[in-house]
N, C-alpha and C positions, 0 to 999 in steps of 0.2 A: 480554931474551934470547928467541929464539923456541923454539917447542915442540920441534922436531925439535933442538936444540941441548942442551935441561933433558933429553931424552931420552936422548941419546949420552951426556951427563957422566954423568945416573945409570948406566946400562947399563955403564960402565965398571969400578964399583964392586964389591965380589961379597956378593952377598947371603946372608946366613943364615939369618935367620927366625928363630932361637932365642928362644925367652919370650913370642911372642908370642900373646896366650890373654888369655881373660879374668879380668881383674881388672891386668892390667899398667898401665902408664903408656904412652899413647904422645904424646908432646908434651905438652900442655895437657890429656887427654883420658884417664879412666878405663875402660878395656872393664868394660861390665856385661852384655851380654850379646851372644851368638853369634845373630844374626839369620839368616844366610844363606850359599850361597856361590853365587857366577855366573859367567858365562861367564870372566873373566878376575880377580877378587877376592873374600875375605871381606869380609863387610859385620858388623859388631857398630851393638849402642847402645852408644854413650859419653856420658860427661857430662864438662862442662868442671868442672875441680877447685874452680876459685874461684867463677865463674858458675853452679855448677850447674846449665848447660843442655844440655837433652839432644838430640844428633844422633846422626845415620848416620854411621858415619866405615867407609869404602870402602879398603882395603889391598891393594895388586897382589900376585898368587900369588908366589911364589920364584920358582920357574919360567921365567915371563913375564917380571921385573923382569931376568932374565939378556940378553932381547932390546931390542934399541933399537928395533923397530920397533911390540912391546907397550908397551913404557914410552911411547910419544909417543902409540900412540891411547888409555890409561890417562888421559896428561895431559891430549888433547886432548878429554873428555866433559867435563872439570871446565871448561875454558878456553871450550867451546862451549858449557857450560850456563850458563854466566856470564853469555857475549855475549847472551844471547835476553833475562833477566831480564824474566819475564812472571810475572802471579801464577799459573799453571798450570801454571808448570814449576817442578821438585824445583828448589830454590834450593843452590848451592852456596857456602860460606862460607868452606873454605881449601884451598891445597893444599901439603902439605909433604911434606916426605923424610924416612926413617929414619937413623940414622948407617949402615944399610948400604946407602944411596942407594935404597930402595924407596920408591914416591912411595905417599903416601893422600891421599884428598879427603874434606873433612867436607862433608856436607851435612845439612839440613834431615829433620828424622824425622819420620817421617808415622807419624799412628794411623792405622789404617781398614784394609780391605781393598783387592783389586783391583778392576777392572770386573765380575768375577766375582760378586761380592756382589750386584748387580743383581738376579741369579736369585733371586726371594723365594718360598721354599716350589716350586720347581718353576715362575714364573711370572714375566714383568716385567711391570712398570709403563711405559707406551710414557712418558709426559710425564717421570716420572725419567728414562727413558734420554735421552729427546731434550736437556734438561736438558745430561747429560753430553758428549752426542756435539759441540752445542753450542760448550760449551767446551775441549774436545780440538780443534777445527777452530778456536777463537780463538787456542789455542796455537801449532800449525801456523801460522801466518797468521803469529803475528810472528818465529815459527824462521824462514820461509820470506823474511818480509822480509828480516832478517839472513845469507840466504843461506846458511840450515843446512838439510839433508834431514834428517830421524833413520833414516831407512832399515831402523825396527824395531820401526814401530806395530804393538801384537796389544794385546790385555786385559792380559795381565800385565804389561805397563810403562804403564798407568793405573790409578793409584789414585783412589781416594775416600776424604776426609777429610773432619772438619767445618771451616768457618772461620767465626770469631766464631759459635761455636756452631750454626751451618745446617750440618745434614749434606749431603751429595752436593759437596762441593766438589772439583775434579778437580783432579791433579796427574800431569804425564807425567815419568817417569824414565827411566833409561839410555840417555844420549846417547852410550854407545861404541863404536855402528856409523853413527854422526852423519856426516857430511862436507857438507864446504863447497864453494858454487857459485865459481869461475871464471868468468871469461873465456871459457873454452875450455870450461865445464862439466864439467870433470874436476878428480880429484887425484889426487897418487901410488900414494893405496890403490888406488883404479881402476884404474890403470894396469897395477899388477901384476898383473890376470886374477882377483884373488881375489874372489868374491862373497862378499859381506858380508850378509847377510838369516837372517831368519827361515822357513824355506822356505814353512810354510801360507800365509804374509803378505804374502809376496814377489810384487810385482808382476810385468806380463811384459814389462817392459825391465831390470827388476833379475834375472830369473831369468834372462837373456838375454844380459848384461854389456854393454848397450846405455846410450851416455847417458840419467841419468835428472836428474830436477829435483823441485820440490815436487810433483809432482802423483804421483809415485811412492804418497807417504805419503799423500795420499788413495784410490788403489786398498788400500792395507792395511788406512787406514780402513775402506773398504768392506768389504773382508773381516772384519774386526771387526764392523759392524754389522750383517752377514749370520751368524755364527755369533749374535750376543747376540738375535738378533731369533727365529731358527731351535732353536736349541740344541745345534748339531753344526757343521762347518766343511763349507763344500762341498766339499772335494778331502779325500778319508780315502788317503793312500798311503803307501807302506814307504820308500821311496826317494827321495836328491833328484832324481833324474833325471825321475822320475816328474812332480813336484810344478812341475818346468820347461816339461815336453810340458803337463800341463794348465793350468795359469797363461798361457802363450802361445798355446794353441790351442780348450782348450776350453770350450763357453760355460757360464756359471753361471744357474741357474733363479730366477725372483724369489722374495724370500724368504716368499711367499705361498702358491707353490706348490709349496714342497719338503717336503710332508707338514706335521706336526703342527710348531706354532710356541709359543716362550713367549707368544704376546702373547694372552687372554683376547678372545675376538672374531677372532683374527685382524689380521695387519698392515696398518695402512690404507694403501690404493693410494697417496699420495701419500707417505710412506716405502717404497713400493716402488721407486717411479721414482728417489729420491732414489741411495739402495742400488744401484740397477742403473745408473746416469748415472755411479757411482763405482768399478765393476768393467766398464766399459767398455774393452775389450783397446786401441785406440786412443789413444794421450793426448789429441790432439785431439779426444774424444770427450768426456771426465770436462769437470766442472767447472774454468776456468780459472783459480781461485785456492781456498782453502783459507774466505776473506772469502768467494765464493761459495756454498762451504760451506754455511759458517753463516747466510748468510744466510734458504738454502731452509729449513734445522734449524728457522731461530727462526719463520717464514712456515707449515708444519706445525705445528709448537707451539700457534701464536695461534690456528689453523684448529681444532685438537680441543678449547682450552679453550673456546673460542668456543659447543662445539657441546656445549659440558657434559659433557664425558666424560672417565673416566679414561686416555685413550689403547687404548677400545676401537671398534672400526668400526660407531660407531653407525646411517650410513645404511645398508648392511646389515643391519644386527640390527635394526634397525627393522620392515624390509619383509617380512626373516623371519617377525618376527613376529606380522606384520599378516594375511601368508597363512597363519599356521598356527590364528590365531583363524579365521577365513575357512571356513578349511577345517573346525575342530569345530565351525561353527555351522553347516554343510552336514550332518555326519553326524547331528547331533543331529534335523535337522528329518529326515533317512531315518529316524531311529528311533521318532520319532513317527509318522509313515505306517505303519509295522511295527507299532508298537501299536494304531493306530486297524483295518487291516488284522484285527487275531486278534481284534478285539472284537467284529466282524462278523463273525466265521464266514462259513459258507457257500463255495460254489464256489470255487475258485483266480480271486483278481483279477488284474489289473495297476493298481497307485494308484502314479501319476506325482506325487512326493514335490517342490514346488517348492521352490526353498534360497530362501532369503531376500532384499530385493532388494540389502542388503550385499555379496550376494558376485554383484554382478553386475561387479563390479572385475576389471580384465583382467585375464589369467590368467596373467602374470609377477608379479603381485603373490597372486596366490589359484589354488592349483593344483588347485581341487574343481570339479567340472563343476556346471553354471547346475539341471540337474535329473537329481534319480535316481530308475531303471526301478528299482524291489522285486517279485517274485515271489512272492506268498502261497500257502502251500500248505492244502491242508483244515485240518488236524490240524498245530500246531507244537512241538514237542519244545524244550524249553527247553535249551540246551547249555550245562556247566557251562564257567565262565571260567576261564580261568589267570594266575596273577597273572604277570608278569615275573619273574626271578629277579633277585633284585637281585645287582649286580654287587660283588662282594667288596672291599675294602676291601684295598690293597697297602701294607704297610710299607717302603719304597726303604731302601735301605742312607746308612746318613750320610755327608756328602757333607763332603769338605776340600778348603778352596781357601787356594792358597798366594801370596804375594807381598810382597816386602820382610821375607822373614821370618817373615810372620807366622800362624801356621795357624790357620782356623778350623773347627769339628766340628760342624757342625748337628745338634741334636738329632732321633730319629725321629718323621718326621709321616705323617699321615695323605695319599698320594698321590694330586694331582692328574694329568689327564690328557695335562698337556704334560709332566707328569718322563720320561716312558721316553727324551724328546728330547733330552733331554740326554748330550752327548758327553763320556764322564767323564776320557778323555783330555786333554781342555784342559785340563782344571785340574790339569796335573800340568805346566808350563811351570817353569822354573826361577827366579831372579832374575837379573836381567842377563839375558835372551836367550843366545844360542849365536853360537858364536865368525861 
């Protein structure tokens, strides 16, 4: 029977809802606990009675199960999350009806948090993210084989779980703004003018209601790996109108240069090009496959472990701080002139102070000039030093991040310099995304 068919027979039925809460029975499945609610169902943990194994088990609102056209895109995340069967997609196990024809899907229960979790103390790790992003783009790649868009890539429909015991293992859920390629590149949801997205995430042929294909879900990517990289989203707006005009029109800065960034060092240039090749307003501009993707992801990866770094911009930080020794072993030698200077007394000299021949290195790498003029006066007044004020120590408020349920409270630390960057709004996304 096709979906649109399981659709209309349930829709026909009239729903109640009554007893439904935890600790009921539903099928084969005990509710133990209220995990969530999203854009179109409650999600509980259930455990099978006999098996006692435990899943997500997903139950469409009363509401919605009244309409045929919620009950078939309800049925059709279970049916499209099926079709992909990759290890990085939430696996889905059954789908069945209530006796008052409301449909639920069980799927696979994930411990962990969202993409959100990344944030460690105010900071990422570039090699874990790239890790993940990785395999979100291996995901994508075989959705997109199968001819599915999710059309509602952000952080909070990627988790992180451990497998066989190694944490960071990705899993993407909520395929219910999913749709499938055509022929004609279209389906009926399309057709009816209704955009289906996430607005932050929303590329600009989706905020446009322009045919879109897989490479949609890579501009979202992008927008993903521009806020996790950044710690804020590039478009902050009120409205979707808003969030339409700038997705289509205006441009995004790399994520280097949009002030203070999670990444310790700084995001290295070749994750920037990757990031901005992905928010290219164009299609024909982005990456032509998702396999593309990942392949630059894993090409960056190899290049930083390569270079023995934790995912921070070592040749940078290098040169840094090759000139800033450079440069204290310039002042050190003026301070000596200055002392030899007052040890001699007598008339106001000029002692031409040479630097060292170290810092005869060009002056992009060493920004101290090759010799310094000192003026000696008679008589030198020793002028009392002032120490720095050390800079105070901020307590951040503790941070909840929510996904599949599951809230987490960081305890209060001690605040580094990229936390103010963070956008505490993201992490107030819901489960399921929005209608």
């Amino acid at each position: 029977m096709s979906v649109a068919r399981i659709a209309q027979s349930a829709a026909t039925k009239r729903p109640g809802g009554e007893g439904i809460e935890v600790g009921s029975i539903v099928g084969a499945y005990r509710l133990v606990r209220h995990l969530g609610d999203g854009g179109m169902g409650q999600v509980f943990l259930a455990v099978h009675e006999h098996l006692e194994r435990r899943v997500a088990l997903k139950l469409l609102q009363v509401e919605r199960a009244r309409d045929a056209h919620q009950v078939e895109r309800f049925v059709r995340e279970a049916w499209i999350a099926n079709r992909i069967r990759h290890d990085n997609v939430v696996e889905v196990t059954d789908l069945q009806f209530l006796p008052d024809g409301r449909p639920y899907v069980v799927m696979e229960y994930i411990e962990g948090g969202t993409l959100y979790t990344l944030w460690d103390e105010g900071s990422l790790d570039v090699m874990r993210f790239l890790d993940a992003m990785g395999q979100v783009a291996g995901a994508l790649g075989a959705a997109h084989r199968a001819s599915v868009v999710h059309r509602d890539i952000k952080p909070a429909n990627i988790f992180l779980t451990e497998h066989n015991g190694v944490p960071g293992h990705v899993k993407i859920a909520d395929f219910g703004l999913s749709k499938l390629m055509t022929l004609s590149g279209e389906d009926h949801f399309t057709k009816s003018g209704i955009i289906l997205a996430t607005p932050p995430y929303m590329s600009p042929e989706q905020a446009t209601g322009e045919p879109i294909d897989g490479r949609s879900d890579l501009y979202s990517l992008g927008i993903t790996m521009w806020e996790m990289l950044v710690g804020r989203r590039p478009f902050q707006c009120r409205a979707f109108g808003e969030y339409v005009l700038k997705h289509a029109t205006c441009p995004i800065e790399p994520p280097s240069l949009a002030g203070q960034t999670m990444v310790p060092g700084g995001v290295p240039p070749e994750l920037d090009q990757i990031v901005m090749r992905c928010l290219a307003k164009q299609v024909q501009e982005r990456y032509a496959s998702a396999e593309e993707l990942r392949a630059a992801l894993a090409a960056v990866r190899e290049q930083l472990a390569q270079m023995g770094t934790r995912g921070q911009a070592a040749p940078a930080r290098r040169w840094w701080l090759h000139g800033r020794v450079l440069g204290l072993a310039a002042a050190l030698a003026g301070a000596a002139a200055i002392a030899v200077g007052l040890a001699w007394g007598g008339r106001p000299q000029r002692v031409a102070a040479a630097a060292p021949a170290a810092a005869t290195a060009p002056a992009a790498e060493a920004r101290a000039p090759a010799i310094a003029a000192v003026t000696l006066p008679f008589v030198a007044r020793p002028q009392p030093s002032r120490a720095p004020a050390a800079e105070p120590t901020r307590e951040p408020p503790s941070m909840q991040m929510e996904g599949l349920g599951l809230v987490i409270h960081r305890p209060k630390a001690a605040a580094r310099r990229h936390r103010p960057a963070i956008d505490r709004h993201a992490l107030k996304d819901p489960f399921g995304g929005s209608d």
